[in-house]
C-alpha positions in Angstrom: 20.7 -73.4 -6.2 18.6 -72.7 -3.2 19.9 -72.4 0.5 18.7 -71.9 3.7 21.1 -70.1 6.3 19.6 -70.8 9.5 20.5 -70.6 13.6 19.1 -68.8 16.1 19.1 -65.5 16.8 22.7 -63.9 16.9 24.5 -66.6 15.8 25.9 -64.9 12.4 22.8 -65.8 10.0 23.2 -62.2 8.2 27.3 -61.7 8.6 27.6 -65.5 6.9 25.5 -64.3 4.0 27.6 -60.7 4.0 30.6 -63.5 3.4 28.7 -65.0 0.6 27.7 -61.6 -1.4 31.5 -60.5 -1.1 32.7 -64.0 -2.7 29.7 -63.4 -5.6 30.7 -60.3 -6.2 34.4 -61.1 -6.4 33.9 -63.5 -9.0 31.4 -60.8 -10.8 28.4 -62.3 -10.1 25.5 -59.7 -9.9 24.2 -59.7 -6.1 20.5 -58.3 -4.8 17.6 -58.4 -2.5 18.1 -57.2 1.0 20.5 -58.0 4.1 19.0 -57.1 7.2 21.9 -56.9 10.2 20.5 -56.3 13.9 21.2 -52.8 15.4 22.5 -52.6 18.9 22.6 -49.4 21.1 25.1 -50.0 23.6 25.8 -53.8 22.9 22.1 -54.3 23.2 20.2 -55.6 19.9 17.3 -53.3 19.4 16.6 -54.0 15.7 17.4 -54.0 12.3 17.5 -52.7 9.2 16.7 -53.1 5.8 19.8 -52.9 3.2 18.9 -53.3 -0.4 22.0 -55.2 -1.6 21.9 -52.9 -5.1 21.5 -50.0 -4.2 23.2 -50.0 -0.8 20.0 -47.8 0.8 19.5 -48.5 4.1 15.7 -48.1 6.6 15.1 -49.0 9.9 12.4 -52.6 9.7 12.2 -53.3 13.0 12.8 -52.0 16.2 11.9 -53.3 19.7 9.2 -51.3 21.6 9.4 -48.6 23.7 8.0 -47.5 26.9 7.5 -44.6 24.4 3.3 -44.4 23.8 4.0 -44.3 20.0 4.7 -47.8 20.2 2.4 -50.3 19.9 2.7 -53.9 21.6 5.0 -56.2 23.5 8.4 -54.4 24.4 10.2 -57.8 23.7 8.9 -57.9 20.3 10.2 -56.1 17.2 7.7 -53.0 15.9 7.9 -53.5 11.9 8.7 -50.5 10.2 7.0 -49.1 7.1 10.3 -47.8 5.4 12.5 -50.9 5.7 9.6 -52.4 4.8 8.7 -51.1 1.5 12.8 -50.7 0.6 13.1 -54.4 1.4 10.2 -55.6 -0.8 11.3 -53.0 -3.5 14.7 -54.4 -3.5 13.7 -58.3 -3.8 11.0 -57.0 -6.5 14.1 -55.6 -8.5 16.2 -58.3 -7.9 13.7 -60.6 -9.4 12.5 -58.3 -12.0 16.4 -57.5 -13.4 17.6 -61.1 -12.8 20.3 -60.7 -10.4 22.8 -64.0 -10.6 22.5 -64.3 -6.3 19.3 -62.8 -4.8 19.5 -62.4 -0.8 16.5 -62.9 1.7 17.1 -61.6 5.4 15.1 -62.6 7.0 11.8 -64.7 6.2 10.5 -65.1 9.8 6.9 -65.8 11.4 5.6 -62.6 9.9 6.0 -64.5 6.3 5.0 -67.4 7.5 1.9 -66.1 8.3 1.1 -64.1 5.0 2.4 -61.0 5.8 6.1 -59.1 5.4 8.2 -59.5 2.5 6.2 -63.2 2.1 5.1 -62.7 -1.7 8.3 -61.2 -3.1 10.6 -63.7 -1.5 7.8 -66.2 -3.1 8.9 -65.0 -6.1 12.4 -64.4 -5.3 12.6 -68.4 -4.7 10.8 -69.7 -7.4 12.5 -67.3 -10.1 15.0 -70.0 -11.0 18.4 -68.0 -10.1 20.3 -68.5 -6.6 18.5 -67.6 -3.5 19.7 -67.1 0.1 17.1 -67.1 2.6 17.8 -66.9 6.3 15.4 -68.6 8.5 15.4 -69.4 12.3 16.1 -73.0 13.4 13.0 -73.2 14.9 10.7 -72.8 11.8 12.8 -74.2 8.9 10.5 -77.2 8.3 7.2 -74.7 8.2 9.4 -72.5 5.3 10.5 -75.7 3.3 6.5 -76.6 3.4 5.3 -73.0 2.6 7.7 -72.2 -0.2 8.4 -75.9 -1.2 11.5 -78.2 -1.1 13.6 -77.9 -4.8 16.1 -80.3 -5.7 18.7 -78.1 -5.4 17.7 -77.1 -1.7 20.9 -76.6 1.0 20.6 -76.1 4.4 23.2 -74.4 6.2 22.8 -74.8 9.9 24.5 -72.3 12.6 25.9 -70.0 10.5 28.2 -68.3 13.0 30.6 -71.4 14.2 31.2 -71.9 10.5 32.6 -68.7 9.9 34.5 -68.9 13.5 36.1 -72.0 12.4 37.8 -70.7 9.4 37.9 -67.0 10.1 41.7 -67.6 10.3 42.0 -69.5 7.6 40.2 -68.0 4.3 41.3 -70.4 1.9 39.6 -73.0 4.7 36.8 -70.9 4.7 36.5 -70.3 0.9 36.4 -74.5 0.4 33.9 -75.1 2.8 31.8 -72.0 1.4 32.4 -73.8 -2.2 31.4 -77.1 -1.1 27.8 -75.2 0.2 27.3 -73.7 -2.6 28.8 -76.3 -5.5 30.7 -73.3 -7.1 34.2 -71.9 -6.8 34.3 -69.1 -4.0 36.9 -66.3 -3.1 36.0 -63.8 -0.1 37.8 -61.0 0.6 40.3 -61.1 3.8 38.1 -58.6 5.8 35.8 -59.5 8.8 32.3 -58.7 8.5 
């Protein structure tokens, strides 16, 4: 199965698929591929970074730019960094390579889209034949499903976030709905993410 996890920006994309990996790995699945939650300085998302979801090794992949002259480009777009770069693509490489059950895609973006990023190994990450979570932004989903291809077994899971609000109370509400997504049994554990 193959499922999309999209919304806009800050709407819970990356904590709903944190959600997921806990219920995989609670019912022993083997999880990997790479999470990537925003980074805020004072309450203020400046970033990301890259976790790879086997090892648990963490870089920096993006970071908004600076007045700082080390920076290069817009200040209201994301600089992508070389280390969370190379762990992220090593991470979906390894998922792929020692068949993980669930492999986890965060985040393919414009960059993909336009042949760059972590494009070729989440390529390969969806096509490998195992479970894949990609998270996209609303706004492009239709350009993915045309890039990397529409499989039968495709779900979409739109606005991430108000699902988990809804049943963040209620876990065994939460674990139905997340079972009815993904057509298998599901158990989470009881803390927030």
């Amino acid at each position: 199965m193959r499922m999309l996890v999209t919304g806009s920006p800050g709407c819970g994309k990356t904590a709903f698929c944190q959600r997921v990996i806990d219920s995989a790995r609670l019912d022993g699945s083997t999880v990997g591929g790479v999470l990537a939650p925003a980074v805020c300085f004072d309450g203020i998302p400046i970033g990301a970074d890259a976790i790879d979801l086997a090892t648990r090794e963490s870089a920096p992949i993006a970071r908004l730019a600076s007045g700082d002259a080390s920076f290069a480009g817009d200040a209201n777009r994301p600089v992508i960094m070389r280390p969370g770069l190379d762990l992220a693509r090593a991470a979906l490489e390894r998922a792929v390579r020692q068949r993980f059950e669930l492999i986890v895609v965060d985040e393919f973006g414009p960059l993909e889209l336009a042949g760059g990023g972590i494009r070729q190994e989440a390529v390969d990450a969806w096509n490998c034949g195992r479970e894949v979570l990609l998270v996209v932004r609303a706004g492009i989903v239709d350009e993915v499903v045309r890039a990397l291809g529409r499989p039968p077994d495709l779900r979409v899971v739109p606005e991430a976030r108000p699902l988990e609000r809804q049943h963040s109370a209620d876990p065994v509400a939460f674990d139905a709905t997340l079972s009815g997504i993904c057509h298998r049994p599901a158990r989470l554990t009881l803390s927030r993410v």
